[in-house]
C-alpha positions as CSV (number, residue, x, y, z in Angstrom):
1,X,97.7,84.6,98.4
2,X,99.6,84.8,101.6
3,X,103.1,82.8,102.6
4,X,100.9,81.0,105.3
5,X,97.9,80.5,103.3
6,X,95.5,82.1,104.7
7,X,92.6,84.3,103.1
8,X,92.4,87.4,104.8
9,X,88.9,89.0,103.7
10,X,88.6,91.6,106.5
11,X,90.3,94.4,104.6
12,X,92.7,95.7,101.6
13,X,94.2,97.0,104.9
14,X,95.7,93.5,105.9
15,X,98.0,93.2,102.4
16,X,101.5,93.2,103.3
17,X,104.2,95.2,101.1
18,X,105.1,94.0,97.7
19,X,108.7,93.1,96.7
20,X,109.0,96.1,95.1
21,X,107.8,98.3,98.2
22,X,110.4,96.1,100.2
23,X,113.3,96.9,97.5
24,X,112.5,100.5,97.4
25,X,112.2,101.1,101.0
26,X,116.2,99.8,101.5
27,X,116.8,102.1,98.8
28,X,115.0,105.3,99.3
29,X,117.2,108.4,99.6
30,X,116.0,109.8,103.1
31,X,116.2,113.3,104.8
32,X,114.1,114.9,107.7
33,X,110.3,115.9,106.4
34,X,110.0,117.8,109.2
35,X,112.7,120.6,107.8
36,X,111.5,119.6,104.2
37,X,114.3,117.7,102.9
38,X,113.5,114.3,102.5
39,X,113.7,113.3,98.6
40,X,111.3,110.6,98.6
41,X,108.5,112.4,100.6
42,X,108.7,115.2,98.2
43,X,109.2,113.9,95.4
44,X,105.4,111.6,96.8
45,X,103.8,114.5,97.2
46,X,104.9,116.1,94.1
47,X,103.8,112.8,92.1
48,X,100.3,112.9,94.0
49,X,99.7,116.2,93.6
50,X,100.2,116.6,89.8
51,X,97.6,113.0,89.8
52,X,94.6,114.8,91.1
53,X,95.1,117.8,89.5
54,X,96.0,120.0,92.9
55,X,99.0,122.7,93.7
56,X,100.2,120.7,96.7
57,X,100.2,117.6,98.9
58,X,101.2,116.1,102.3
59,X,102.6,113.0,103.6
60,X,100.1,112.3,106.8
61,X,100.4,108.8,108.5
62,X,96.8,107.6,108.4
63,X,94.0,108.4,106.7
64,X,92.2,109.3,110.0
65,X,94.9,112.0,110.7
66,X,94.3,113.1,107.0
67,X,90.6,114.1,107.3
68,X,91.5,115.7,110.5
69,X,94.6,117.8,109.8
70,X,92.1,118.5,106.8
71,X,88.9,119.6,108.3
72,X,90.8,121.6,111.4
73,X,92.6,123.6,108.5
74,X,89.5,124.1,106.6
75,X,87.0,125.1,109.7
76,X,87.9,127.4,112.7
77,X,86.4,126.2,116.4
78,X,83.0,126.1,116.4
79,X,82.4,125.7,112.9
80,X,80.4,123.3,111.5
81,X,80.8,120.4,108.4
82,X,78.0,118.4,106.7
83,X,78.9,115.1,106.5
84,X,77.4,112.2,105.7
85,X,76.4,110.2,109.2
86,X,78.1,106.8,107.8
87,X,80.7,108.1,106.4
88,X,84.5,107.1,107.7
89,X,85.1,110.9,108.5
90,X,81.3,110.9,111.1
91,X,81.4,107.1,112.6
92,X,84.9,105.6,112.1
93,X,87.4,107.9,113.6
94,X,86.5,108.3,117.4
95,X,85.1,112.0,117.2
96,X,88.3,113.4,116.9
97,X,86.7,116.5,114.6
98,X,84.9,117.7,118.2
99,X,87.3,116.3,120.8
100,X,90.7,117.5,119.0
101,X,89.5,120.1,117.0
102,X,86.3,121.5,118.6
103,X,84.3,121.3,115.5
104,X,80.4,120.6,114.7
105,X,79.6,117.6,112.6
106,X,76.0,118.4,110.7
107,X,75.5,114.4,110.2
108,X,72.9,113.8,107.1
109,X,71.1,110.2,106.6
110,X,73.5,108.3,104.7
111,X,71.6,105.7,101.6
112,X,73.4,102.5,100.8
113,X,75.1,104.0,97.7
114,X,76.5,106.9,99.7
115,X,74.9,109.7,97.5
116,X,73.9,112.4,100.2
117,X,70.7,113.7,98.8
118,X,71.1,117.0,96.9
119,X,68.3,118.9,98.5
120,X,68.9,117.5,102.2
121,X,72.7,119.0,101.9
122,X,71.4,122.5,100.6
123,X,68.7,122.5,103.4
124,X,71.3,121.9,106.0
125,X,73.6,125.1,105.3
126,X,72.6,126.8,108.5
127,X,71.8,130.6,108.0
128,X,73.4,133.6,109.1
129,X,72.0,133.8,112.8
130,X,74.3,134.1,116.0
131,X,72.1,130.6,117.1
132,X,73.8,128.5,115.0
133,X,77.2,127.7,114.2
134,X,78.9,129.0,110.6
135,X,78.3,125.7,108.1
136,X,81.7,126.3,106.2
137,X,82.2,122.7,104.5
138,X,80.8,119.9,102.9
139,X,82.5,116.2,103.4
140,X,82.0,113.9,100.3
141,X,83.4,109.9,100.6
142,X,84.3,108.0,97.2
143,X,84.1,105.2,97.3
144,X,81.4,104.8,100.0
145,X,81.2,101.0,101.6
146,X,82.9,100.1,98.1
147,X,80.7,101.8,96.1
148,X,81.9,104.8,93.4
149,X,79.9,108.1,93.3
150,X,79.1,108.5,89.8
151,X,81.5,112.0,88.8
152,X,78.5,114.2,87.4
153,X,76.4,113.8,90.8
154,X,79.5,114.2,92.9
155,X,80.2,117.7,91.0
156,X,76.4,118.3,91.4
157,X,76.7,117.9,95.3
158,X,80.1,119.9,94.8
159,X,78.7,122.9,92.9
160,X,75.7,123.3,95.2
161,X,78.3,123.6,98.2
162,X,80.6,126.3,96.3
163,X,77.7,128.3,95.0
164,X,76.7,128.6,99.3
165,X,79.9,129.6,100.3
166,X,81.5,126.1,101.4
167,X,84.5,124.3,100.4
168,X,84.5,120.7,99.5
169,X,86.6,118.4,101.1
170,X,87.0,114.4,99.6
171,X,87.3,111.0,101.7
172,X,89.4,109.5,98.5
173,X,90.3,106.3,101.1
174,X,90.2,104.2,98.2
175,X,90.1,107.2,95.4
176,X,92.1,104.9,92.9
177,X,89.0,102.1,93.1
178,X,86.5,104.7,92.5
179,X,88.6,106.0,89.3
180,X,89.2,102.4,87.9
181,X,85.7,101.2,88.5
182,X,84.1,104.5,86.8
183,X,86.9,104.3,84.3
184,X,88.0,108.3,84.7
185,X,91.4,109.7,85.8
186,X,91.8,110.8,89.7
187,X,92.2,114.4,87.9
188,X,88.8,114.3,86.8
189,X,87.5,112.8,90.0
190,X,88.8,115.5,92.0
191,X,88.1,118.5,89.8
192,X,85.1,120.2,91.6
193,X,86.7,119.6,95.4
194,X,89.1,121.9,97.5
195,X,90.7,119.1,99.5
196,X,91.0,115.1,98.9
197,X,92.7,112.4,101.1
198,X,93.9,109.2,99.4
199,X,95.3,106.6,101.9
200,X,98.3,104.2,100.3
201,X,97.8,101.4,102.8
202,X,94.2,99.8,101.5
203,X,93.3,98.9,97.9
204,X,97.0,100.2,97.1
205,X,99.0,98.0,99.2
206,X,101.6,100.4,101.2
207,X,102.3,99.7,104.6
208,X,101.2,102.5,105.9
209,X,100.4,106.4,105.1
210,X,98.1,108.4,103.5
211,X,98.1,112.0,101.5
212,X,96.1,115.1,101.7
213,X,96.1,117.4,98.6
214,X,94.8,120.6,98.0
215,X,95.5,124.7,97.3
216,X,99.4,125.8,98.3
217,X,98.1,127.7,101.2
218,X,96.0,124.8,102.2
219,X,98.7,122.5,102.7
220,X,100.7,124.7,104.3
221,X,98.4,125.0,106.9
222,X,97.8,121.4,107.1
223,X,101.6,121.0,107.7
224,X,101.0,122.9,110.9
225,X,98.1,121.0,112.0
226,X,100.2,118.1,111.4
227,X,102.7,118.9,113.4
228,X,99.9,119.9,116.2
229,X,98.4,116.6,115.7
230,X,102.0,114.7,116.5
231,X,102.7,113.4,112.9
232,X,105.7,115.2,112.3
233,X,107.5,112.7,110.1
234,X,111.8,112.5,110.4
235,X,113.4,110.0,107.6
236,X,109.7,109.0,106.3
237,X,111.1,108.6,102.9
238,X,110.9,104.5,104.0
239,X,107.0,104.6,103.7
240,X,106.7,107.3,100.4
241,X,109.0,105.1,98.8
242,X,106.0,102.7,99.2
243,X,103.7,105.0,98.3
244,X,105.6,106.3,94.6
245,X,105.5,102.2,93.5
246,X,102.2,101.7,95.1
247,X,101.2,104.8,92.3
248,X,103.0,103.2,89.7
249,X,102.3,99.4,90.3
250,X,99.2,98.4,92.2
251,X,96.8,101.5,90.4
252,X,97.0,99.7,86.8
253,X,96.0,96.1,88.9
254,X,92.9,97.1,91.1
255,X,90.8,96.1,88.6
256,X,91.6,92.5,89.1
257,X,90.5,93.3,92.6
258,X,86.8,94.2,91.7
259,X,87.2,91.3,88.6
260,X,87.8,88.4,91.8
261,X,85.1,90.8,94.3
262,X,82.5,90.1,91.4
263,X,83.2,86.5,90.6
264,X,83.1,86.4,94.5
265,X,79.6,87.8,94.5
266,X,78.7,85.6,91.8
267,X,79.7,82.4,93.6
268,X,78.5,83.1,96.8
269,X,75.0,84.3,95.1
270,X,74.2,80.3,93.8
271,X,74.1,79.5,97.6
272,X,70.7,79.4,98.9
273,X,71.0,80.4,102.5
274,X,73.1,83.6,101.7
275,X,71.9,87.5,100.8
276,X,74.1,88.9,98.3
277,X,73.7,92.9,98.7
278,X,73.3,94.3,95.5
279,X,76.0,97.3,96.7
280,X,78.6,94.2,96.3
281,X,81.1,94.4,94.1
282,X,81.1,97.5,92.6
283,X,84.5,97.8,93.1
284,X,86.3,95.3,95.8
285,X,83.9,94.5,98.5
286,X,80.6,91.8,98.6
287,X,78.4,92.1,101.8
288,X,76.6,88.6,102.9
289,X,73.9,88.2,104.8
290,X,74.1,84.9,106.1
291,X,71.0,83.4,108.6
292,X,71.4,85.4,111.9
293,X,71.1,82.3,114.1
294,X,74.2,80.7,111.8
295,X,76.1,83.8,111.7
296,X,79.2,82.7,114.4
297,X,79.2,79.2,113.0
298,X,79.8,80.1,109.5
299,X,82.3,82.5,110.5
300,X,83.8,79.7,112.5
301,X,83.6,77.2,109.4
302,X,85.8,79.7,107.2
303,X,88.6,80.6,110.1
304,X,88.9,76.6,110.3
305,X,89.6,76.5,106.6
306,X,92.0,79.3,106.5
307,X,89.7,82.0,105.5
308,X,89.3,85.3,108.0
309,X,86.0,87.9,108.1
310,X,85.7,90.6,109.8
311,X,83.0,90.7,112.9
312,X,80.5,92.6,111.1
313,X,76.8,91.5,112.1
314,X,74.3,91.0,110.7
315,X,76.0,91.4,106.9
316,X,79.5,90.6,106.8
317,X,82.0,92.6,104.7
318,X,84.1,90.5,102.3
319,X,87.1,93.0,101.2
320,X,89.3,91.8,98.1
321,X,92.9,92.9,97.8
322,X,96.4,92.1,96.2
323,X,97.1,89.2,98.2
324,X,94.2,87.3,97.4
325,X,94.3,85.5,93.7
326,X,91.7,83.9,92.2
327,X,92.7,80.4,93.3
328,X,92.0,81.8,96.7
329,X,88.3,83.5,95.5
330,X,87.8,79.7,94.4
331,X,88.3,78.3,97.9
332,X,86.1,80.8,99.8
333,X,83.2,79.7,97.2
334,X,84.3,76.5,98.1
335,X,84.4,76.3,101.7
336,X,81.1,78.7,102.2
337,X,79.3,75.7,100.1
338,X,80.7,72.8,102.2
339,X,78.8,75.2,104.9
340,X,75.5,75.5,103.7
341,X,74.7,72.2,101.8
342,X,76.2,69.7,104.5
């Protein structure tokens, strides 16, 4: 739990950096990315690369600017990705694939498990006809709204896309959650894609950053639309410092993340008024359904007890993370019943 107490449930974006993060940042040996000489950075990269099974990997500051720097290395203008029309990559990160990189999203309907239907993604490769632009990639997201994409329908989705001439590229936001909850390595996960981002500040706890893997002469195309994109990094050995413990110490723990999102789940589910949707913890996240016409109030109730939600309406996320223990799982049970039965 926090220094001041408080139960932050709007994200594993909010946790702030561990001891360890703190004592490796002072003592991180430091260069300038940009000319390829920062230490730490590469030896991030090296680390992250080698973990999912990939020739190569780059230190991006966000996992917005990840998927971008990835699809505008993967696609020319003009070209078009499928994608998933809930996924991060489609809704989340303000159009930037057609406004900074002039390319054509093919949005498909999106189910609550994020499994984009097999035959809906093989009926959207457009054919070879000057009215329509060139489909050159698919865009997979695992987890999806916290839930992991089993690995043999992934590959299915991933084969189907390869056999048609695209490449595959992977929202891994929270990769590591998806590998602990479906008990595989992020090698295995990652086997059947080209491209996969992995942001270190959610489930993992960094302050910041994310990484894009893939092929050698991927990534060293990415590293120019990096650079386009503004995110040349100088001494950034400070935040992959982060990122090597966040590997090393917060992977082998997420798994009491999804243990408190369930017991969560299972709490909130003996109260009546709420509706517990069964997407909730699958790996770290419970959506609620409260009664519309109580929504703000009940929101209110847990901010006066210490306890922050995000604004989601009408089914409110609850994210679990590092800085909340199962003493603090306990009092959100707690304070959500002093809501409903008084």
């Amino acid at each position: 739990m926090t220094e001041n107490n408080i139960i932050d449930l709007r994200s594993d974006t909010v946790t702030r950096p561990s001891k360890s993060m703190h004592d490796a940042m002072v003592k991180a040996e430091l260069g300038d990315d940009v000319y390829g000489d920062d230490p730490t950075v590469n030896r991030l990269e090296a680390v992250m690369a080698e973990r999912v099974g990939m020739e190569a990997a780059l230190l991006v500051t966000s996992g917005t600017q990840s998927n971008l720097t990835a699809l505008m290395s993967h696609l020319a203008r003009g070209e078009e990705f499928i994608v998933g029309s809930g996924f991060h990559i489609c809704k989340y990160e303000a159009g930037g694939a057609a406004v900074l990189g002039s390319l054509v999203p093919h949005p498909l309907s999106t189910p609550a498990d994020g499994r984009l239907d097999l035959n809906a993604v093989i009926a959207a490769i457009r054919p070879d006809d000057s009215h329509f632009a060139i489909t050159r990639l698919l865009c997979l997201e695992n987890t999806y709204n916290g839930v992991p994409i089993e690995l043999e329908y992934q590959n299915k989705l991933a084969d189907a896309a390869h056999q048609r001439g695209l490449n595959v590229h992977l929202d891994g936001a929270r990769l590591f959650n998806a590998c602990t909850a479906l008990d595989i390595s992020a090698q295995q996960l990652c086997e059947k894609v080209d491209s996969v981002s992995i942001c270190l500040s959610k489930g993992l706890g960094a302050p910041m950053g994310s990484v894009l893997c893939g092929s050698g002469d991927f990534i060293a195309r990415a590293r120019r639309i990096r650079k386009m994109l503004g995110g040349g990094l100088r001494q950034a050995g400070i935040i992959a410092a982060c990122g090597l413990v966040a590997l090393e110490e917060e992977v082998p723990r997420l798994g009491d993340d999804h243990k408190n999102a369930a017991r969560l789940a299972q709490g909130l589910a003996t109260i009546d008024s709420l509706e517990i949707s069964p997407m909730s913890a699958k790996t770290n996240m419970v959506f609620v359904t409260p009664p519309e016409e109580r929504l703000q109030s009940f929101r209110d109730h847990l901010a006066e007890h210490g306890i922050l939600t995000g604004d989601q309406s009408p089914t409110m996320r609850f994210v679990t993370h590092r800085d909340i223990d199962s003493e603090g799982i306990e009092r959100v049970i707690d304070a959500t019943g002093s809501y409903f039965h008084t």
